[in-house]
C-alpha positions as CSV (number, residue, x, y, z in Angstrom):
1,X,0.0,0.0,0.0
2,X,1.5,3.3,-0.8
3,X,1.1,6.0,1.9
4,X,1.6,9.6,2.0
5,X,3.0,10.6,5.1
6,X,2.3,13.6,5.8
7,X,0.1,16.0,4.6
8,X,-3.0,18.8,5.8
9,X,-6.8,19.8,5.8
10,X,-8.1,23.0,6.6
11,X,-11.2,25.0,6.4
12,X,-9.8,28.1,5.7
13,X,-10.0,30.8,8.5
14,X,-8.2,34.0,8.2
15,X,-7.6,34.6,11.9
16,X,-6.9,31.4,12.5
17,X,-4.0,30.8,9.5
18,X,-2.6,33.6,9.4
19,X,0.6,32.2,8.8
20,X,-0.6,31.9,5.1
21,X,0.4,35.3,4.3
22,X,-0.1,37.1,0.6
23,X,2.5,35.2,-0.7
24,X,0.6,32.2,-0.6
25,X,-2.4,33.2,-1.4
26,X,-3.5,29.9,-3.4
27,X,-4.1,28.0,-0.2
28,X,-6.6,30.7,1.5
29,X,-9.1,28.4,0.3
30,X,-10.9,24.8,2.2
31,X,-8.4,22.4,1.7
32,X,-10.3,18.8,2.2
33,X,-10.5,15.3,1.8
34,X,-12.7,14.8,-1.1
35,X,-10.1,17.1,-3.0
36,X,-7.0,15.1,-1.7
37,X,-8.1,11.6,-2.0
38,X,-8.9,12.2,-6.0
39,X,-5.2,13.2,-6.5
40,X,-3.7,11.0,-4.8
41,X,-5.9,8.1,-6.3
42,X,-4.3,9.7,-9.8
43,X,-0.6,9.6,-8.6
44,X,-1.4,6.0,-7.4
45,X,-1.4,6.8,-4.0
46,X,-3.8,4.7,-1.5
47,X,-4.0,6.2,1.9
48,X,-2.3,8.8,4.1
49,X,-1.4,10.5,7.7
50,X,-3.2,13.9,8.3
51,X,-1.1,16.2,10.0
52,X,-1.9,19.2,12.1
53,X,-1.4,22.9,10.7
54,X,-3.4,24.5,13.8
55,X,-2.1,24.0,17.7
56,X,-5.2,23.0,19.6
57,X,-7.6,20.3,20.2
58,X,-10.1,21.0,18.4
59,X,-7.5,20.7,15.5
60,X,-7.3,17.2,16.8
61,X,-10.7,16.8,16.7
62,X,-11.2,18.0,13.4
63,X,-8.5,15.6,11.8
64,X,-10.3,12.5,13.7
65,X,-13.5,13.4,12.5
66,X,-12.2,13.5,8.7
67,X,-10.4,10.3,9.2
68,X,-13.4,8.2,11.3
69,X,-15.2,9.6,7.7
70,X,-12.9,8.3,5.3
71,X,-10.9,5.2,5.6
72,X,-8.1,6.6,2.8
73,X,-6.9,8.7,6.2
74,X,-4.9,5.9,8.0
75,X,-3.6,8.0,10.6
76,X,-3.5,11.2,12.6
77,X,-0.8,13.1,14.3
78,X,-2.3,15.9,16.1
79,X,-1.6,18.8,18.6
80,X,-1.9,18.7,22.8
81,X,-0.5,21.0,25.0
82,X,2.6,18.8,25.9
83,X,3.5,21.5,29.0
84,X,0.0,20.8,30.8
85,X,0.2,19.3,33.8
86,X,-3.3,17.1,33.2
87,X,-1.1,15.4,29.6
88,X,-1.6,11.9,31.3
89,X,-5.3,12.1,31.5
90,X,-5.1,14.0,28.3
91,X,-2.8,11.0,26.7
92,X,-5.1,8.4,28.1
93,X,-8.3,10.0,26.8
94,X,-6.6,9.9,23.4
95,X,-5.4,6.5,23.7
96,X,-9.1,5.5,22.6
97,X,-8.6,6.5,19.2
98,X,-7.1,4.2,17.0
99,X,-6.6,6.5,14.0
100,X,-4.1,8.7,15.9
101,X,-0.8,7.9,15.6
102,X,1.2,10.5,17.2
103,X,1.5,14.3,18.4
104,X,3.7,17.5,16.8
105,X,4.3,20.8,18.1
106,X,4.9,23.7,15.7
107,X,8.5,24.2,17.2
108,X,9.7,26.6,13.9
109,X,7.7,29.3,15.0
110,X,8.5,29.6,18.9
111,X,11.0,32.9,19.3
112,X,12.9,30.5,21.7
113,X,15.6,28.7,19.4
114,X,15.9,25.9,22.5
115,X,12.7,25.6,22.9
116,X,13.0,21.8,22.5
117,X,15.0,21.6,25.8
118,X,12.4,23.0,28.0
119,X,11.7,21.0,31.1
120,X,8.3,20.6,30.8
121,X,8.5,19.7,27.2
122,X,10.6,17.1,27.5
123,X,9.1,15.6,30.1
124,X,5.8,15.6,28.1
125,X,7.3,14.7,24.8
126,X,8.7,11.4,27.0
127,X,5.2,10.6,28.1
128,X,4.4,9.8,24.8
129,X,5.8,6.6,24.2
130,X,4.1,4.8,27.6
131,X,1.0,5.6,25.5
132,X,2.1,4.3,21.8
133,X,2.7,7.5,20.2
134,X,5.2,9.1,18.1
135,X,6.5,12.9,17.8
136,X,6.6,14.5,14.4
137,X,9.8,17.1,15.2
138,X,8.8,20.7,13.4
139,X,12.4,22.5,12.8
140,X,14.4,24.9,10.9
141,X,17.8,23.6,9.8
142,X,19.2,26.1,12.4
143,X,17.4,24.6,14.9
144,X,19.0,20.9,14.2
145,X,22.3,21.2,17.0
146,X,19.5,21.8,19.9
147,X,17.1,18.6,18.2
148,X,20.2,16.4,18.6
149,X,20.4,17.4,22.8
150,X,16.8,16.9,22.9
151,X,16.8,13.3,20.9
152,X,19.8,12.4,23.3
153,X,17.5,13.7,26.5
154,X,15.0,11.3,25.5
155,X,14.5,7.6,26.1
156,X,12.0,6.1,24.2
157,X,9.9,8.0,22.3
158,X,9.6,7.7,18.1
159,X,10.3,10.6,16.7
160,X,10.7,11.8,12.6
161,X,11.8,14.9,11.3
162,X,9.3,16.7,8.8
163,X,10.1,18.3,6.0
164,X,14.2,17.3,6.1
165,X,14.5,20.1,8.9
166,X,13.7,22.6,5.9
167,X,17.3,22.9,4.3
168,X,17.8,26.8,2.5
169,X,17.4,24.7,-0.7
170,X,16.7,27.8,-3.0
171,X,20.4,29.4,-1.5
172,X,21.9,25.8,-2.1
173,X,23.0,25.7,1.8
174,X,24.0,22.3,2.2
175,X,27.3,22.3,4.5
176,X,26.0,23.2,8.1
177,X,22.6,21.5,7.2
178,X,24.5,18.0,6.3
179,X,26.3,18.1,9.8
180,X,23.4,18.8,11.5
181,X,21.3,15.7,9.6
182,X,24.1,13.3,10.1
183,X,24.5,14.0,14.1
184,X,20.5,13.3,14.2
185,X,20.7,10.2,12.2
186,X,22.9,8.6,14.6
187,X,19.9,8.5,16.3
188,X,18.4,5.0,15.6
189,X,14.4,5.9,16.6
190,X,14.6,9.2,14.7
191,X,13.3,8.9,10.8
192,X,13.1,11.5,8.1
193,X,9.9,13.0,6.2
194,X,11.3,13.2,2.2
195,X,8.5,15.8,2.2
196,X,8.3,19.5,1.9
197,X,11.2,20.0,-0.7
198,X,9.9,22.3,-3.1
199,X,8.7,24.6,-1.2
200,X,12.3,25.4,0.3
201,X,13.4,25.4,-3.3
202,X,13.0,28.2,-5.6
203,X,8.6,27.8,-6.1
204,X,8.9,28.9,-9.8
205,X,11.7,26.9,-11.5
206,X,12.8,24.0,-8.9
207,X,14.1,21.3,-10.7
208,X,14.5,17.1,-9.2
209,X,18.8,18.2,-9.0
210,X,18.1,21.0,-7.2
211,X,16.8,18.6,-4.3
212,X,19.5,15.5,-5.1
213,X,22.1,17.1,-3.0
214,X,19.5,17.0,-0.1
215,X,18.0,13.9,-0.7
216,X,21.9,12.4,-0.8
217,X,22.5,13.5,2.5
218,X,19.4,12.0,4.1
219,X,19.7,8.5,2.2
220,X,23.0,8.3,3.2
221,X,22.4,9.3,7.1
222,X,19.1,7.1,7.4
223,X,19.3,4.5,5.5
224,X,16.3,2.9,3.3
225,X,14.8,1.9,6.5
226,X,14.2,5.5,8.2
227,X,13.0,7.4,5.1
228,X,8.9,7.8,4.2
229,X,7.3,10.0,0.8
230,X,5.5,13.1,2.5
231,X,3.5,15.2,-0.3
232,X,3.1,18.3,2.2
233,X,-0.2,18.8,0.3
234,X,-1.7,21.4,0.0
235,X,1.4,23.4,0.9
236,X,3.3,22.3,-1.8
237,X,0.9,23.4,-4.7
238,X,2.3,27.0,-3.9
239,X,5.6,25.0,-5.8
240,X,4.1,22.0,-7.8
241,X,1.1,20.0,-7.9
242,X,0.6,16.6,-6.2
243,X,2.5,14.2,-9.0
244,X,5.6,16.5,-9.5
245,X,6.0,16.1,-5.9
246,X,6.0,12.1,-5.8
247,X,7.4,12.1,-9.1
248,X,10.4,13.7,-7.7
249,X,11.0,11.2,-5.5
250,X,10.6,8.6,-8.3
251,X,13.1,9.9,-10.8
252,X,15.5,10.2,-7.9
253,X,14.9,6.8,-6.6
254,X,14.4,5.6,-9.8
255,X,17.4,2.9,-9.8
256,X,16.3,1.3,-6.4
257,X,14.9,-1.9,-6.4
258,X,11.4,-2.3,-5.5
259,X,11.7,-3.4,-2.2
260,X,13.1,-0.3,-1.4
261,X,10.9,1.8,-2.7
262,X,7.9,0.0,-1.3
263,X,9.7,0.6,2.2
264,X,10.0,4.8,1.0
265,X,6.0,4.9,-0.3
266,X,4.7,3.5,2.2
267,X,6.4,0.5,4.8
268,X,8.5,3.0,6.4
269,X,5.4,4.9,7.6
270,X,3.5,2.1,8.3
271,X,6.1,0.7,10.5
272,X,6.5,4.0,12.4
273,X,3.1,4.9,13.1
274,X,1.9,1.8,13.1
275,X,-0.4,1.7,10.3
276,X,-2.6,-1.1,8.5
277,X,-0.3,-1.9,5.3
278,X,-4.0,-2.6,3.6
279,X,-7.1,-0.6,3.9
């Protein structure tokens, strides 16, 4: 079964997103399953994880209400306050929902670069695993030293980086990016999201060797076994449409053998989210 790992739905509210500034314009709009599920049907994609773009329950809510409504949504990772001191009630009352898989905070936009190595957020971020669920790690690349101290803080938990930590792809940064990936990977329960590429490449004229450098690094660091396809949909129509994005991925892993691609569109996230691998 090929899964998209990761990936959003919206009904649009301007006070709400207003991180979706003029710029991107094309996704102040609903952004819903019926819409989704068609493309990814047409890029011969079966199912996928729904990801939060909003931090509060009733996100949560939402994304479990869409996904009790269509099967195609094997999992959820949504949003809790992982500094309250009720999470374990919290945690357990969420434990009764199959369909969600794990939690992610929207780290990238805290003004406090160490925000990761807060007390109370570790401590919540730990309480995750005694529970069965994962952390989806939201970073800049320069945020990557202080996510190594907080993966080596940790002791169980499942974590996977979205979005390749959002490498400067459009300025061709690579150097201080590759160190950071590599120290993470050593990491043997963090994986990697190959999702989100386009958009940190140059949105009108990207092309699949303008994410090669980047996609060499992370193959290299995680190995077949720690990588899953992400589409970032709808965020990455502000870059390239739905089949570009997996298509991408295709070209580069175009000389892989099918088991390991099977493990990259779809396996992988099974395995880490704990996922049917049929619907």
């Amino acid at each position: 079964m090929r899964i998209d790992s990761h990936q959003h739905f919206w009904r649009y509210n301007p006070q709400r997103d207003g991180w979706i500034t003029d710029e991107m314009a094309a996704l102040k709009r609903d952004c819903l399953p019926e819409e989704l599920l068609a493309t990814m049907r047409a890029s011969g994609v079966d199912a996928c994880v729904a990801v939060q773009a909003d931090q509060s329950e009733a996100e949560t809510r939402f994304l479990l209400d869409l996904a009790a409504r269509h099967r195609e949504i094997v999992g959820v990772v949504g949003w809790v306050d992982l500094r309250d001191p009720e999470l374990e009630t919290r945690l357990a009352e969420y434990a009764r929902y199959p369909k969600l898989r794990g939690f992610r905070h929207i780290v990238q936009a805290e003004p406090d670069d160490r925000f990761l190595l807060r007390q109370d957020f570790l401590q919540g971020v730990e309480r995750l695993a005694s529970f069965g669920f994962t952390y989806d790690v939201l970073i800049y690349a320069r945020h990557l030293h202080v996510a190594n101290e907080f993966v080596l803080r940790l002791s169980e938990p499942k974590l996977v980086v979205d979005h390749l930590a959002k490498p400067a792809i459009k300025d061709k940064e690579l150097s201080t990016w590759t160190q950071g990936m590599r120290m993470l990977a050593r990491n043997r329960n963090v994986y990697c999201k190959l999702s989100g590429m386009v958009t940190e490449a140059n949105w009108a004229n990207w092309k699949v060797s303008d994410l090669k450098p980047y996609l060499d690094v992370v193959f290299e660091a995680f190995g077949i076994d720690r990588l899953m396809f992400g589409s970032d949909w709808p965020v990455c129509l502000l870059a390239a449409s739905y089949a570009q994005v997996k298509g991408a991925i295709e070209e580069y892993m175009r000389d892989f053998n099918v088991v390991d691609k099977d493990k990259v569109f779809g396996l992988n996230a099974a395995h880490f989210y704990g996922l049917p691998t049929e619907l």
